[in-house]
C-alpha positions as CSV (number, residue, x, y, z in Angstrom):
1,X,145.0,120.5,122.3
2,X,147.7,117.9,121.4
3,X,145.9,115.9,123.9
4,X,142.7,115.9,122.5
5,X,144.1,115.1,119.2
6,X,146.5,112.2,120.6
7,X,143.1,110.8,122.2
8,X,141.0,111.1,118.8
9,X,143.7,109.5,116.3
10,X,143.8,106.6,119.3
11,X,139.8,106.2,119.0
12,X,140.1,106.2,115.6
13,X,142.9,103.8,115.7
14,X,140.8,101.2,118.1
15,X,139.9,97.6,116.2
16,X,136.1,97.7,115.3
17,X,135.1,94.0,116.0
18,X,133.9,91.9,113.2
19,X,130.3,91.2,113.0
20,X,129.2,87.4,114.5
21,X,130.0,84.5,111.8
22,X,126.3,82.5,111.3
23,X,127.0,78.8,111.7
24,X,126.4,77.3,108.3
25,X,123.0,75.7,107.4
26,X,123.6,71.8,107.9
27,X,123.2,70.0,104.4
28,X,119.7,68.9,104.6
29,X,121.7,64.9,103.0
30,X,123.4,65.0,105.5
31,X,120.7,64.9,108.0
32,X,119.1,62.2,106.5
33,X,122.4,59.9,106.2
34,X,122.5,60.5,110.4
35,X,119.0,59.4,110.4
36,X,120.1,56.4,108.5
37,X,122.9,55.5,110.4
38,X,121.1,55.4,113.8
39,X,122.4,59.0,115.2
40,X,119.3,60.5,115.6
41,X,120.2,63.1,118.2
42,X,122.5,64.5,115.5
43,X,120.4,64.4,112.9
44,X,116.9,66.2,115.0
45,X,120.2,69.2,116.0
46,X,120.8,69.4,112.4
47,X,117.1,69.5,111.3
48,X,116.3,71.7,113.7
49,X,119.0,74.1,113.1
50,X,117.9,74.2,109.0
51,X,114.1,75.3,110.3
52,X,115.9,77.7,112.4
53,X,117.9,79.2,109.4
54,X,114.0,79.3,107.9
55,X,114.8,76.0,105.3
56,X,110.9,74.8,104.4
57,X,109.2,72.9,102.3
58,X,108.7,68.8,101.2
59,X,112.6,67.8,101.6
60,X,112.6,69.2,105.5
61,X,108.5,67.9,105.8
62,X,110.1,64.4,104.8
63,X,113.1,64.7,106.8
64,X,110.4,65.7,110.2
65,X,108.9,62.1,109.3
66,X,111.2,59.9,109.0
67,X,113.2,61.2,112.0
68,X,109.4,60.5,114.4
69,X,109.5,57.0,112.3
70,X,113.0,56.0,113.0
71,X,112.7,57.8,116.6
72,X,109.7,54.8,117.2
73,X,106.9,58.0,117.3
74,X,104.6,56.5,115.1
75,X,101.5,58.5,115.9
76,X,103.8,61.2,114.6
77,X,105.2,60.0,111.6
78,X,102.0,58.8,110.0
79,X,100.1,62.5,109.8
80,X,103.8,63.7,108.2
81,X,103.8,61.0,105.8
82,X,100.2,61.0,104.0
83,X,100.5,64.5,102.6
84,X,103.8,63.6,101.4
85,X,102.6,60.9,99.7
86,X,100.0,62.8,97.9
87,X,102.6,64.8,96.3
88,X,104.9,61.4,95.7
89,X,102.7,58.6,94.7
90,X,105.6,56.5,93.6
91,X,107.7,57.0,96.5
92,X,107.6,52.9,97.3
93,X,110.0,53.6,100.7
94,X,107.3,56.3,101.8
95,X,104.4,54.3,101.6
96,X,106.4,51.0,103.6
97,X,107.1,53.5,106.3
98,X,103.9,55.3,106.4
99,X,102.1,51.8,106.4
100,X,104.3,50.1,108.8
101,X,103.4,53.7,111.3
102,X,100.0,53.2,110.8
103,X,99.9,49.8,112.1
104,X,101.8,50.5,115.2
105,X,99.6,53.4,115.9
106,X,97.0,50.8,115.4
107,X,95.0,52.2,112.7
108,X,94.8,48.6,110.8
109,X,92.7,49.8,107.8
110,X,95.0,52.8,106.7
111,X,98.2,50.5,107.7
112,X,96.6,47.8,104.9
113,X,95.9,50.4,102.2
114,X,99.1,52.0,102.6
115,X,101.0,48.4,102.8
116,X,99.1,46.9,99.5
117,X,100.7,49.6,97.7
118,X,104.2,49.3,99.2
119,X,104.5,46.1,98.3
120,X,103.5,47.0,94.6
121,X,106.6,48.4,94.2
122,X,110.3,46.5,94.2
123,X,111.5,48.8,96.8
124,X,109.6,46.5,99.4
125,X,111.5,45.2,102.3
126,X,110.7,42.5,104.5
127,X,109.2,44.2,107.1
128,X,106.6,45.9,104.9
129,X,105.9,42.4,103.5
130,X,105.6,40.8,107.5
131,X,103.2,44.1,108.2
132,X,101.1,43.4,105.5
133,X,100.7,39.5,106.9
134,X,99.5,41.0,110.1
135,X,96.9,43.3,108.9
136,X,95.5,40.2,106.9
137,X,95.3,38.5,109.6
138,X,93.4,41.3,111.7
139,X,90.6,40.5,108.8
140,X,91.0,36.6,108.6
141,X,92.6,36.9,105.0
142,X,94.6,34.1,105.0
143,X,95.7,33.9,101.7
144,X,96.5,37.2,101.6
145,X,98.6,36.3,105.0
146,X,100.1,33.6,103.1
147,X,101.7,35.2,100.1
148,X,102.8,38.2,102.5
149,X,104.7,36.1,104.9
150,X,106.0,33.6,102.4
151,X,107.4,36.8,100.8
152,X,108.9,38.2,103.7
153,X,110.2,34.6,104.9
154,X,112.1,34.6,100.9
155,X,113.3,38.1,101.5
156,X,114.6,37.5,105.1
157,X,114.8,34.0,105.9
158,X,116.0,33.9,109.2
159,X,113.6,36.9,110.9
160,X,112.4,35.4,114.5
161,X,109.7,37.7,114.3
162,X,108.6,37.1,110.7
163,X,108.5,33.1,111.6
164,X,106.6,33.6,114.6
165,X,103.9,36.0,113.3
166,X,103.3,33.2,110.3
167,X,103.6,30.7,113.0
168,X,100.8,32.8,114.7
169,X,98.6,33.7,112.0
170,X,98.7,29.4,111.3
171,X,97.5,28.6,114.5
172,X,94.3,31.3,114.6
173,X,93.2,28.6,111.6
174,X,94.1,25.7,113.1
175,X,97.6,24.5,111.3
176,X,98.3,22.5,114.2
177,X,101.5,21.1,113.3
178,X,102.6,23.9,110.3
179,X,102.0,26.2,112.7
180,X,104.8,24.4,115.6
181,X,107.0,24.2,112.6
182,X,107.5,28.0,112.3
183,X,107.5,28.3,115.7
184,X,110.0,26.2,116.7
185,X,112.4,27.5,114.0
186,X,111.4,31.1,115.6
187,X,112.3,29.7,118.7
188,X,115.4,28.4,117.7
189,X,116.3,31.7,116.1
190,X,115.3,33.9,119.4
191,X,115.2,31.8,122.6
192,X,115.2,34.6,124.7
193,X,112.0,35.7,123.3
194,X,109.2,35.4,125.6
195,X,105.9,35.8,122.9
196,X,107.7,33.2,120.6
197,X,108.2,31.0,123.5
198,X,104.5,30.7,125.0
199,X,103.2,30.6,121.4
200,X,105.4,27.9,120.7
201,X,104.2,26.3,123.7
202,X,100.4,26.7,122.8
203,X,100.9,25.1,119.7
204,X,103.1,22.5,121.1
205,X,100.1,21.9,123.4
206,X,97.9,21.7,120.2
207,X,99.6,19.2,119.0
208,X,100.8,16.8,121.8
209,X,97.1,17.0,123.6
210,X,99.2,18.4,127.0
211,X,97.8,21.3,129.1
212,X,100.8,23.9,129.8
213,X,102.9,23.2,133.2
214,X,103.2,26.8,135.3
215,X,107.1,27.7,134.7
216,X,109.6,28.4,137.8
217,X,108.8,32.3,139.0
218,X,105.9,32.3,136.1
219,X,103.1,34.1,138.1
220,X,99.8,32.6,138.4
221,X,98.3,35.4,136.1
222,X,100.5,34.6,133.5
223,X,100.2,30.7,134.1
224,X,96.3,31.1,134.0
225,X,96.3,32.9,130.8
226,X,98.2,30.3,128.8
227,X,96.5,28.0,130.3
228,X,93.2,29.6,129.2
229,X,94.8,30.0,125.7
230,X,95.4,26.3,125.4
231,X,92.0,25.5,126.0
232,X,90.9,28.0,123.1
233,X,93.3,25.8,121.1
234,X,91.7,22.5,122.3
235,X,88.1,23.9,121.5
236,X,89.4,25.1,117.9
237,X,90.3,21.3,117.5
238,X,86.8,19.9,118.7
239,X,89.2,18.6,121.9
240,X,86.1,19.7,124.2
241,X,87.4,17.5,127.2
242,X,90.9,19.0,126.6
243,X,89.8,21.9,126.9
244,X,87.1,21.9,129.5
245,X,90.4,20.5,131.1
246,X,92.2,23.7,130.7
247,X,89.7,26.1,131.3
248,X,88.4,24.9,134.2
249,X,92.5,24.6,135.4
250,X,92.7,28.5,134.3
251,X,90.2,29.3,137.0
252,X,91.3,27.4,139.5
253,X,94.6,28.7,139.6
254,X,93.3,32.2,139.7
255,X,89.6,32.6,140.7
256,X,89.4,36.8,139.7
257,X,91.2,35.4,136.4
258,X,89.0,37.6,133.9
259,X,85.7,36.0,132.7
260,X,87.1,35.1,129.9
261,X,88.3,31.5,131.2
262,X,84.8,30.7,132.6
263,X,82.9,32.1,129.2
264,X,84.9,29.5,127.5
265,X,84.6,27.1,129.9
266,X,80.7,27.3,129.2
267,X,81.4,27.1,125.2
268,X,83.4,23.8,125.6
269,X,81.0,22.4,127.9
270,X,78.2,20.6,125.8
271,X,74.4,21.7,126.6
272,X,72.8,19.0,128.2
């Protein structure tokens, strides 16, 4: 009997453990300060965490977005972003983001809409300025291209990529020697760049009536399609023997080279 009762005041007795301690919801700021800083591992742990401890609605729905923008998944930024934007027409930020998205998904119409309005508001940065040059020129607005690149240029002056997409747009209209300008500066700014270089070299070929020279290791794919590019350029400038020149060079360093080269060729080449 003492036994039993020795045994039931020791039961009794026994620790009962304490129930499991939730981890604390992250602060939804904090989050979006990770995303800002680059630490985007951190900040998808801590968003996912708050839609594990149920947190919804428009604060986590923006959080989702700009975590896909800033993670480079454009095609899944832009369908978070446009009903956010329905509910926060003045959110200036939004729109740049959403715009900028669009165009790297390559939806060029939604990507100008949404950029016009971005750059209504102050909050418009350089980049949303530079995206809005290259959805003009997608339509051949050049003065639209213009103001948004001489904006951009203002707000960051020495962008590589802002220079050579003005540099760019110039020579699709045949500013020659504006165009080498920009790109040279580019150039100068990024000389490891390989797009700023052969455009650079197109319109250095534009404006010095030399055909491009193949570069050491440059393949003769690669060498055939500047070369074809140049001869576009001499046709744009009414060059035709320049660029019957190029285009017939284009071909004969690579026969199968896409019939692009020869359809130009046959352009250039006057009808008898």
């Amino acid at each position: 009997m003492i036994a039993l009762l020795l045994s039931a005041a020791l039961a009794a007795a026994k620790p009962v453990p304490a129930p499991a301690v939730q981890p604390p919801v992250p602060s939804l700021s904090e989050a979006a300060f990770a995303i800002q800083a680059g630490r985007l591992e951190q900040a998808r742990l801590m968003i996912a965490n708050a839609v594990k401890a149920g947190v919804t609605g428009p604060e986590i729905d923006r959080l989702l977005a700009e975590l896909a923008y800033a993670s480079g998944d454009y095609q899944g930024a832009l369908p978070r972003y446009l009903p956010l934007l329905a509910s926060n027409p003045s959110d200036g930020v939004m729109y740049e983001h959403a715009g900028i998205a669009a165009m790297k998904a390559g939806d060029v119409a939604q990507g100008a809409k949404l950029l016009d309005r971005a750059t209504s508001f102050p909050t418009a940065t350089w980049r949303a300025w530079n995206a809005r040059g290259v959805a003009a020129d997608y339509r051949g607005d050049w003065a639209v291209a213009d103001e948004s690149y001489s904006r951009a240029t203002a707000l960051a002056p020495d962008r590589a990529e802002v220079l050579n997409n003005y540099g760019w747009s110039l020579l699709a209209r045949g500013n020659w020697n504006e165009a080498f300008g920009k790109l040279e500066r580019a150039s100068t700014l990024d000389p490891k760049n390989p797009r700023i270089a052969a455009n650079l070299e197109l319109a250095r070929a534009a404006v010095s009536e030399d055909l491009p020279q193949r570069r050491a290791g440059e393949s003769e794919v690669d060498w055939a399609a500047r070369l074809n590019d140049a001869g576009v350029v001499a046709r744009l400038q009414g060059n035709n023997k320049k660029a019957v020149a190029a285009f017939t060079q284009a071909i004969e360093v690579r026969t199968q080279y896409y019939a692009r080269a020869a359809n130009n060729l046959a352009m250039a080449v006057p009808k008898k």
